[in-house]
C-alpha positions in Angstrom: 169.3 147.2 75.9 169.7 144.8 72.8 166.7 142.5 71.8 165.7 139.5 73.7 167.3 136.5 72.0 164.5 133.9 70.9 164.3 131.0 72.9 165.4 128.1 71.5 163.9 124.8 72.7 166.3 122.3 74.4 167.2 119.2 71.8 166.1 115.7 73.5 169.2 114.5 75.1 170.7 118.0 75.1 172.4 119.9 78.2 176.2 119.3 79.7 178.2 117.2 78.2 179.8 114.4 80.7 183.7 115.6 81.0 184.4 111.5 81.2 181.6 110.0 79.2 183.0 106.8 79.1 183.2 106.8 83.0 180.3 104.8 84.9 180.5 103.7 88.7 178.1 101.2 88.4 180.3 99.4 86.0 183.5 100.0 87.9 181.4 98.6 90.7 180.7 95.6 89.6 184.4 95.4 88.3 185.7 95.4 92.5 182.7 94.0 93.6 182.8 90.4 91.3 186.8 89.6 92.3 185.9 90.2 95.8 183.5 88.0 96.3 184.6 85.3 94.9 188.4 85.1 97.1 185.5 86.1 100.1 183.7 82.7 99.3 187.2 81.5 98.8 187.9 81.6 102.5 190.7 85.3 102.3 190.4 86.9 104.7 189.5 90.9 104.1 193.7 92.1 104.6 194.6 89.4 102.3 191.5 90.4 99.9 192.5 94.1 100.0 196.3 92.8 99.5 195.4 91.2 96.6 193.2 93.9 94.7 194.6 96.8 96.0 192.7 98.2 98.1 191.9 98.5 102.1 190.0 96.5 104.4 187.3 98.7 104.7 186.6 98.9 100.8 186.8 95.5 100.9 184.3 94.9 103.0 181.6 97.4 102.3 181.9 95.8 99.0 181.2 92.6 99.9 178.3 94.1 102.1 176.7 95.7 98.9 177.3 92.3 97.4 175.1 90.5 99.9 177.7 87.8 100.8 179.3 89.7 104.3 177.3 89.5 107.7 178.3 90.5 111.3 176.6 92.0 114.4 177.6 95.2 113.5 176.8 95.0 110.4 173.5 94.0 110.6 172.8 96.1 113.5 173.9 98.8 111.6 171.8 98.3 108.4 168.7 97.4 110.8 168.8 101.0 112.5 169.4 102.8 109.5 166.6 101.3 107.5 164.5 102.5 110.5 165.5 105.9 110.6 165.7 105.8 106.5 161.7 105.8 106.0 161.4 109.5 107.0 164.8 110.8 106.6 167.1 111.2 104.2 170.0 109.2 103.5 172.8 112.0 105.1 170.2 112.5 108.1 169.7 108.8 108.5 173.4 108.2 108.7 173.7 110.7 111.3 170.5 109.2 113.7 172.1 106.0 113.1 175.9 107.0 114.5 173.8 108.9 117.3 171.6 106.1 118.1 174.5 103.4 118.1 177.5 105.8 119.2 179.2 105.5 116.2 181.3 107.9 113.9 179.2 108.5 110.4 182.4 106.9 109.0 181.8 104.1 110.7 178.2 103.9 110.0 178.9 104.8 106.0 181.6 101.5 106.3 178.6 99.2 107.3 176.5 100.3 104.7 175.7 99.3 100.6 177.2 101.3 98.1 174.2 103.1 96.6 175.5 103.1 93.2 175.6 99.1 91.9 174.3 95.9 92.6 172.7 95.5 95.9 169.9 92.9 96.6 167.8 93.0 99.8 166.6 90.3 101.5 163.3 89.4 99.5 165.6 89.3 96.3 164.8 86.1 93.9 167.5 83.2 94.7 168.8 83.5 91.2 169.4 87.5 91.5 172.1 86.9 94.3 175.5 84.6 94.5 175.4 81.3 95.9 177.8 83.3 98.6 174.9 85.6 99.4 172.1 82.8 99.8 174.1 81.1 102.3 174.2 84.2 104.1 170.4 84.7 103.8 170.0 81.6 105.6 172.2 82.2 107.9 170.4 85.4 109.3 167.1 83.4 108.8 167.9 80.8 111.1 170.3 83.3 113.5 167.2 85.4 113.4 164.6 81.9 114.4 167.1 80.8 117.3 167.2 84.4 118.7 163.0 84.5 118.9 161.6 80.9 117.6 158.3 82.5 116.5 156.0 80.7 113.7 156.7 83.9 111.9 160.6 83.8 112.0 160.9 80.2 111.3 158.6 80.5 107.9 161.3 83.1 106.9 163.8 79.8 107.6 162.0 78.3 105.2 161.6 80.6 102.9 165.0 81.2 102.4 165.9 77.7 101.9 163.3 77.4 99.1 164.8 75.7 96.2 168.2 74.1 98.0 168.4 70.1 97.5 167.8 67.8 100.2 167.8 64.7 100.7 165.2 62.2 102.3 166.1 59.3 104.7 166.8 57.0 102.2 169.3 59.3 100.5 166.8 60.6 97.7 167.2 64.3 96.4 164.7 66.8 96.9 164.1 70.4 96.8 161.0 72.5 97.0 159.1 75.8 96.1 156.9 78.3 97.8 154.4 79.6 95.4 152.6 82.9 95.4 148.9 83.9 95.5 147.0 86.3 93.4 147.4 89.1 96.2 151.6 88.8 95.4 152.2 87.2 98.6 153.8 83.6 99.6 151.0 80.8 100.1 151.7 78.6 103.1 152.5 75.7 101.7 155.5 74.1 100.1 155.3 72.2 96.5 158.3 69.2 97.1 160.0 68.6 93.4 161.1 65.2 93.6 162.0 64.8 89.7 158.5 63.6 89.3 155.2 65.3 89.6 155.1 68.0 92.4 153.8 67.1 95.7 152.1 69.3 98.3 153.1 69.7 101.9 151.2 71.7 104.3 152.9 74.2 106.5 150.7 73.0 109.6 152.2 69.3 108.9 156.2 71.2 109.5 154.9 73.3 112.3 153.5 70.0 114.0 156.6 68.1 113.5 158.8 71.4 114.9 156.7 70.5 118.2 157.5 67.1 118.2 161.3 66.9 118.2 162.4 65.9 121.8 166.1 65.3 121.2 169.2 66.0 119.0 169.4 62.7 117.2 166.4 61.9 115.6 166.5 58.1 114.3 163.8 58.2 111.8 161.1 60.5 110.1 158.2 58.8 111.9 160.0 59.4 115.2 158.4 63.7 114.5 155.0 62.1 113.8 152.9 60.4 111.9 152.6 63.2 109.2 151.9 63.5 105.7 155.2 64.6 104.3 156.9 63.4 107.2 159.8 61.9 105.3 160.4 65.4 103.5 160.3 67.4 106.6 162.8 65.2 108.4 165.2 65.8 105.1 164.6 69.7 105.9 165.3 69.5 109.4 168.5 68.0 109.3 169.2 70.4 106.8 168.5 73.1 109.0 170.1 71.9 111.8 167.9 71.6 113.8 167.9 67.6 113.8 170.7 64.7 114.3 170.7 61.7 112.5 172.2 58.6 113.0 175.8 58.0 111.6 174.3 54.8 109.0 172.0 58.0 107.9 174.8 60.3 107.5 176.1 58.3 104.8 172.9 58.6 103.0 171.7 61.8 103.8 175.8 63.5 103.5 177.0 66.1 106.0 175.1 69.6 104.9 177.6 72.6 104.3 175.5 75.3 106.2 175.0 73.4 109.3 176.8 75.3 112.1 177.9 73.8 115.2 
């Protein structure tokens, strides 16, 4: 037998080359993804997407699901399941739980999911890490989620996801507001309203007691929920939300807010 050759350690950065160095998913990703969303928040539908970038329906909206911007009962049922199953399987052995558990072909299941390679935000993501597409998805489920089971819990996640959106008070002033958080990482209950001045405070007990006090659809004035500190801000919130009517002279104040949903 010839000598041993002498082992030679590996240079940093050594090993395989790529065949297609210059190839990167992630990148081409982002490439689909961007187009996509944008004719989504366009109004095309997903054939007339597909049509226009060349690809299928499917793609298309799996795409727009990794993107943050797409939302259906399937899809979040889908998503919901195979998170479950996904904290102590694997991702192949998730898939296949979650086609068993919602009789489903893994196809079908792989359709509903993210890509896993790209840009895909969850839920808690930071406003400005998602599309304005995306947000207006997030409150969406929020409130879906809040009119399903109207829990405390459910509607602060409302809330939360309309943090930083402008409002407008009775009297047709903008708004907006900001949910801090506390040395342990979490949210504080409480909101910080930014009128363009210095910040005021308003206390989540205040909203929750006003939430008790609505009694009909139209709502002719903020001290009609109470008479609550913040009142005036919480009534600008609530119409917001939908969850209030106002008057039609208050309309034209106030304007008609795009994510309420009939």
């Amino acid at each position: 037998m010839g000598e041993k050759r002498a082992y030679k350690p590996r240079r940093p950065g050594g090993g395989r080359r790529k065949s297609k160095p210059e190839y990167d998913a992630g990148k081409i990703l982002k490439e689909l993804m961007n187009p996509a969303v944008v004719l989504y928040e366009e109004g095309m539908s997903l054939q007339a997407i597909a049509d226009e970038l060349g690809l299928n329906p499917i793609k298309v909206r799996k795409l727009l699901i990794t993107a943050g911007v797409y939302v259906s009962d399937v899809a979040e049922k889908v998503q919901e399941i195979f998170d479950d199953f996904r904290k102590t399987q694997d991702h192949k052995a998730a898939v296949l739980s979650t086609a068993n558990a919602l009789g489903l072909s893994r196809s079908s299941v792989t359709s509903y999911l993210p890509y896993k390679k790209g840009v895909y935000f969850p839920g808690t993501a930071p406003a400005d890490k998602i599309s304005v597409g995306a947000e207006r998805q997030r409150r969406y489920r929020a409130m879906k989620r809040w009119r399903a089971d109207p829990t405390e819990e459910n509607f602060w996640g409302v809330v939360l996801a309309y943090a930083g959106v402008k409002f407008k008070t009775y009297s047709g002033l903008p708004f907006s507001y900001e949910i801090k958080k506390g040395r342990n990482g979490k949210y504080t209950k409480g909101l910080w309203i930014d009128r363009r001045e210095k910040s005021k405070s308003l206390a989540w007990s205040s909203i929750i007691l006003a939430l008790g006090n609505i009694k009909g659809e139209v709502v002719d004035r903020p001290k009609a929920l109470g008479d609550i500190r913040g009142v005036t801000y919480i009534y600008g919130m609530f119409y917001r939300f939908g969850l209030i009517d106002v008057p039609d002279k208050v309309k034209e104040k106030m304007g008609r807010p795009k994510d309420r949903k009939k």
